[in-house]
N, C-alpha and C positions, 0 to 999 in steps of 0.2 A: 315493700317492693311490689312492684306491679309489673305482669304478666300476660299478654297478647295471646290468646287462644284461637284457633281457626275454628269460625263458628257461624252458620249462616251466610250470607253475603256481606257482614258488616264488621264480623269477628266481635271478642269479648274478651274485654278488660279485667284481668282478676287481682282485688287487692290483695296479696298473699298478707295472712296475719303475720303478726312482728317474730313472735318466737318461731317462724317456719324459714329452716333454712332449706332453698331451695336448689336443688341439680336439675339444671334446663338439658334436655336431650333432643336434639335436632339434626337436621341432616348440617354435613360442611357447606361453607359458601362454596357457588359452581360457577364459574364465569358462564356468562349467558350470552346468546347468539346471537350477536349482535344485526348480523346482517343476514334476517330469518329469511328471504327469497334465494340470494346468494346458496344458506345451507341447505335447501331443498332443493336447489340445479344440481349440487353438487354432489347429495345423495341420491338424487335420479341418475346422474350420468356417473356416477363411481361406487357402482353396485356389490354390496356381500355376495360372491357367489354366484353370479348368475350375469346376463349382459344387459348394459344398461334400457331404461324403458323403454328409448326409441327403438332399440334393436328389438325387445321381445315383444312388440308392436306391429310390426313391420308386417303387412298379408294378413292380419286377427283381422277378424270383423266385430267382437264381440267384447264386451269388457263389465266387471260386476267390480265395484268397490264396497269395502265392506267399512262400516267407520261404527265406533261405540254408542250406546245409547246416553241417556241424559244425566245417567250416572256417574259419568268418567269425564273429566275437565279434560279430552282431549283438543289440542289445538289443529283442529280440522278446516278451521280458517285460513291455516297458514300453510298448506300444503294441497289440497284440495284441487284448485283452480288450475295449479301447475301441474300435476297430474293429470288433467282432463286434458289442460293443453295439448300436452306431451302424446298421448291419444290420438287426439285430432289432428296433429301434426305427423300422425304415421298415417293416417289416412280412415282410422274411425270418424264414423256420424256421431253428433249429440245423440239421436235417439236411438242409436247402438250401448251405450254408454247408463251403467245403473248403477247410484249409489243406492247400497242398503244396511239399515238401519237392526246393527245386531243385538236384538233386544232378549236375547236366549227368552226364556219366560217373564222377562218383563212385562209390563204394558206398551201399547208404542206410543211413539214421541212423534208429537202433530203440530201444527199451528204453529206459534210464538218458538212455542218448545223450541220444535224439531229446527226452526229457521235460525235460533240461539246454540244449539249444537251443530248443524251446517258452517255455521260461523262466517258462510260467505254468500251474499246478494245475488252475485252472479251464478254461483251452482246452483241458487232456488230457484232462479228466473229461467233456466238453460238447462237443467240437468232430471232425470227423472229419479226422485228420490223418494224409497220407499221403507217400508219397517216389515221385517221378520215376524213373521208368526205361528207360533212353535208347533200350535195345537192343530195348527191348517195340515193335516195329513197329507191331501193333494198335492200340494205346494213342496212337498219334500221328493227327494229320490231315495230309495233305499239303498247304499251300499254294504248292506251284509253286516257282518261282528268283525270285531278287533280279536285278532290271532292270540292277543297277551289276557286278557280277563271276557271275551266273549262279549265284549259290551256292543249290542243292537246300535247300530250308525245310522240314520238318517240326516238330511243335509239340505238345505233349502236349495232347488232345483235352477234358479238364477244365479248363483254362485257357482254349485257343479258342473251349468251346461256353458258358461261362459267361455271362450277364448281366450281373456284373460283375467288370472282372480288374482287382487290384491287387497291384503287384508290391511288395517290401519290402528291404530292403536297406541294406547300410554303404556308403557313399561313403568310396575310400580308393584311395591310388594301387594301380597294378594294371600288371605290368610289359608287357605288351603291348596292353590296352586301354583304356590311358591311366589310367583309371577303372572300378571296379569299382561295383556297384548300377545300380538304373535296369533300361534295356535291355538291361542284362550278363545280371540273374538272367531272363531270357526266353529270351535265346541267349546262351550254351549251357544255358542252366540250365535250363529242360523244352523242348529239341529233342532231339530223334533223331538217331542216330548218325552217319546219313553228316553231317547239317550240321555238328555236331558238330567232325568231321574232317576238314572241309571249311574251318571256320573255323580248325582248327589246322595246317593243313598247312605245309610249307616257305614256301611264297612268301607267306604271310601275315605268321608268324613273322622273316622274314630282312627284311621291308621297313622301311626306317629309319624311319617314322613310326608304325610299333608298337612305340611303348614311353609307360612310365608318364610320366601327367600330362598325355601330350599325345591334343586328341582331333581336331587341323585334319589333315585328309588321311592319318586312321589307318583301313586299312583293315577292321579289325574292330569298330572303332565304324560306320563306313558301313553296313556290311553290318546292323550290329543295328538302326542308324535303319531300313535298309529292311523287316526284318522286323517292326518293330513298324509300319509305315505298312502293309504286308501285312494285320498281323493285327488293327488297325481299331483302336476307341476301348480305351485302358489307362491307369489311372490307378497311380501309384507312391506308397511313404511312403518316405523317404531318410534318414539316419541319418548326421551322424559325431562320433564320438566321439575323446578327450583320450588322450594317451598313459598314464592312468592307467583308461580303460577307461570314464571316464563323459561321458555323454553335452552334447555340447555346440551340435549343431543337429539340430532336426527338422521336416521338411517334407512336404506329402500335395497332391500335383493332377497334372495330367495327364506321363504318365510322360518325355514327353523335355523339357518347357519344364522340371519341378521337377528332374529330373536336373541341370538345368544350375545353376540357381539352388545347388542342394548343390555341383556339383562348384566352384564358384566359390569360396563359401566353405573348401571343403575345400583347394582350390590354395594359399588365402593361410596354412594353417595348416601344409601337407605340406613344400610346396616352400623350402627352406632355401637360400639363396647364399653359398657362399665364396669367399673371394678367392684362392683357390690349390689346388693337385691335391698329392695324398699319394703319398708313397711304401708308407705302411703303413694299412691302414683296418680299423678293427675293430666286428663290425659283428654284431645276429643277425637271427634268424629271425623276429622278433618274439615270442616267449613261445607259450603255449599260446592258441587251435588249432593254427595253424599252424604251429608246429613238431613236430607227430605226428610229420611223416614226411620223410624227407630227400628225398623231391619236392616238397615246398610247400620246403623252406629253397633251393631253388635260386634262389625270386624274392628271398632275402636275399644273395645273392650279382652281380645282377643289378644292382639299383638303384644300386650307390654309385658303377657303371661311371666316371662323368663326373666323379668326383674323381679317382679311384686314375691316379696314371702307369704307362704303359707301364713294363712289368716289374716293375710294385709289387706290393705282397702283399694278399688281402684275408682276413682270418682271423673267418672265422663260427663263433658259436654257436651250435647249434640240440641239443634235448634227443634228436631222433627215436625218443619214445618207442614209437613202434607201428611201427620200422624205415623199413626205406628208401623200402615203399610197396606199389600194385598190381602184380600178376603180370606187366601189358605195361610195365608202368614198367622192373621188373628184367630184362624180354628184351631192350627198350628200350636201358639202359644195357650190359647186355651187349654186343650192336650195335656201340653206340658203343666201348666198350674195346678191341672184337678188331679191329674196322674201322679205330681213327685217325679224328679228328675231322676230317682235309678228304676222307677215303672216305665217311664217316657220311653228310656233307652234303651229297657228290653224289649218293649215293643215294636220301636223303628227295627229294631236289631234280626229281626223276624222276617222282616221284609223284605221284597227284593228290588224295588222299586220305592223311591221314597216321594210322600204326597209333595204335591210341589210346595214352594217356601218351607218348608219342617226341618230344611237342611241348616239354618236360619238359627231354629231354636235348639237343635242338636247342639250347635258353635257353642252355645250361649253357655251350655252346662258348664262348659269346660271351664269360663273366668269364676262365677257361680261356686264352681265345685273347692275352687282354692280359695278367693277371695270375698269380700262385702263388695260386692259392686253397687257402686250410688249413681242417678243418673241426674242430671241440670236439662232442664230443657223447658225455653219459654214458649213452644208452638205446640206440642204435644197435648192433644185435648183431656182433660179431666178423666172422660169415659175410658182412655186407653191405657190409665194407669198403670190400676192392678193387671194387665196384661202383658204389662214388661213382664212380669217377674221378679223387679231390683226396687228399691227402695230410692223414690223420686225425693230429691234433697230442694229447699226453697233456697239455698245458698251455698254457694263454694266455698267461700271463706269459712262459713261454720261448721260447716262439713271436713274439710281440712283439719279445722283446731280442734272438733271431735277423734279425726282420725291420729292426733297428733296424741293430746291423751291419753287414749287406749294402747298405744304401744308403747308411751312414753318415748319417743323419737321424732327429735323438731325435722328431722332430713327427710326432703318431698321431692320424688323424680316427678319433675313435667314437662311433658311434650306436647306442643302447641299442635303438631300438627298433623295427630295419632298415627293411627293407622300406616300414612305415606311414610312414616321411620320407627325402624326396626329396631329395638334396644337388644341386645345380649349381653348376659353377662358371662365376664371373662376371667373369674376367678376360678379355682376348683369345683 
């Protein structure tokens, strides 16, 4: 039997061996939007919460759109232009009018990049579009600490001082803040460094209620509700899309009531239940963006935690075309290799402030700690190997009949399309 991996831009073929009987886990089919202008009028003028964009238009002079970085396959093509319209039909200027690019501590997204995530000709030719930069102190306004864990807020000063802020984003699970979009692309997505590191540190990361899907007593979703109550009125446009990339809800009004309304939907499409935990789970990074760099593929090794038994194998795909990552990523992992994963994490654990990427290899302990994690990856330079941490496999299939083997158990969960679906299981 052969199997469809989402992998790079091109995906990957896996011939499963004969004796592997396989459980595919994937999100359900979603009827998809057919008439994608149509559903972006319609969630501009019939808003979650708040009055439609003409209305809260209307006298603004000023307007900040906030869209994901090169990370997130958001379809910023398809809603974009009609937003700006909608703008300038209330009586904004184009050069009133600022998309920006929330790259929390990414790098920014330029050139081909940024004009491939814009996804549309006319907002590059018409609109001023710029990227977040975290470490630019200036460039932030300070609003004080969060009343609930004291966390240091800053907030990029073109969103704060805006007229009107709307943030944009893919609703999709997100291995520590339950959910990504919304309140996400706000914090961390244009704050400043220390919040940044603040919301990444040990005791965030290590607390059982950060993890995907879930958002009742996670302490990085609290912390983003508090900042966006901080920084006053924001409306959101939310997005999630089919495991084939196209779009199948989209919503625009006030950013945490319409966040939740998307994550709703998104839960009944992410969240998959089986009746049993594997010995072998095969799984990837989800395909291209997210699999540039073998620091995004750690959240594909993270998610299928709640199936895979103790001592079982999880063998990801991921392309890492553009290597294993940022500079602190690879001092990061270094850290972690030369230290041992229970020195790594008293360490971090010390801290109050965690260096940036570290949060990264923290994740990483956790699959690590229960399973053999193997990695597949044809773009991943030589040099960055032993920097994973995980034992780099030259093939899937024999990686599989290895892991088959060892536990003597032909039954292999895999999920094409990692990360984007949620497995749990629903037995005792």
């Amino acid at each position: 039997m052969k199997v469809d991996l989402r992998y790079g831009q091109t995906g990957l073929t896996v011939d499963l061996p004969a004796e592997c009987e396989p459980h595919i886990i994937r999100k359900p089919k979603m009827a998809i939007l057919q008439n994608k202008a149509a559903a972006v009028m319609q969630a501009l003028d019939q808003p979650v919460g708040c009055a439609c964009l003409q209305s809260i238009a209307a006298s603004k002079k000023t307007a900040c759109i906030l869209i994901c970085d090169v990370t997130r396959p958001v379809p910023n093509g398809v809603f974009l232009r009609p937003v700006v319209e909608k703008l300038l039909s209330a009586g904004l200027k184009l050069p009133d009018i600022t998309i920006l690019v929330a790259t929390g501590l990414h790098r920014p997204n330029e050139g081909e990049e940024l004009a491939r995530v814009v996804g549309d000709p006319w907002i590059m030719a018409n609109v001023r579009v710029e990227n977040h930069f975290a470490r630019d102190e200036n460039a932030h306004i300070d609003l004080g600490y969060t009343a609930t864990r004291n966390t240091p807020v800053s907030l990029d000063r073109r969103f704060v001082e805006a007229d009107i802020r709307i943030a944009t984003g893919l609703v999709e699970p997100h291995f520590m803040a339950g959910y990504s979009g919304g309140r996400k692309v706000i914090a961390p997505g244009i704050a400043g460094e220390e919040t940044i590191r603040t919301f990444h540190s040990a005791a965030f990361m290590a607390d059982p209620n950060a993890v995907e899907c879930n958002l009742v007593g996670n302490p990085l979703h609290e912390e983003q509700l508090q900042i966006v109550k901080m920084l006053g009125e924001v409306y959101a446009i939310n997005t999630v899309i089919d495991e084939e990339r196209n779009l199948v809800f989209i919503n625009f009004g006030e950013v945490i009531q319409s966040h939740l309304q998307a994550v709703a939907f998104a839960h009944d499409c992410c969240v998959v239940e089986v009746d049993r935990r594997y010995n072998t789970v095969l799984t990837s990074a989800a395909g291209y963006p997210l699999d540039k760099t073998y620091y995004q593929t750690v959240k594909g090794m993270v998610t299928p935690l709640d199936i895979v038994n103790d001592g079982g194998t999880i063998i990801i795909a991921s392309e890492c075309g553009e290597g294993l990552g940022s500079a602190n990523f690879r001092a990061s992992q270094t850290r972690l290799i030369e230290m041992g994963a229970d020195a790594f994490l008293q360490k971090i654990h010390k801290q109050r402030l965690a260096e940036v990427d570290e949060w990264q290899s923290q994740m990483q302990t956790k699959p690590t700690s229960k399973a053999l994690v193997q990695l597949y990856s044809g773009g991943l330079p030589k040099k960055d190997h032993s920097l994973t941490g995980i034992e780099r496999v030259a093939s899937i299939e024999s990686a599989i009949r290895r892991s088959i083997d060892r536990a003597s158990d032909p039954v292999v969960a895999v999920i094409p399309e990692g990360p984007y679906v949620v497995p749990k299981f629903a037995g005792l």
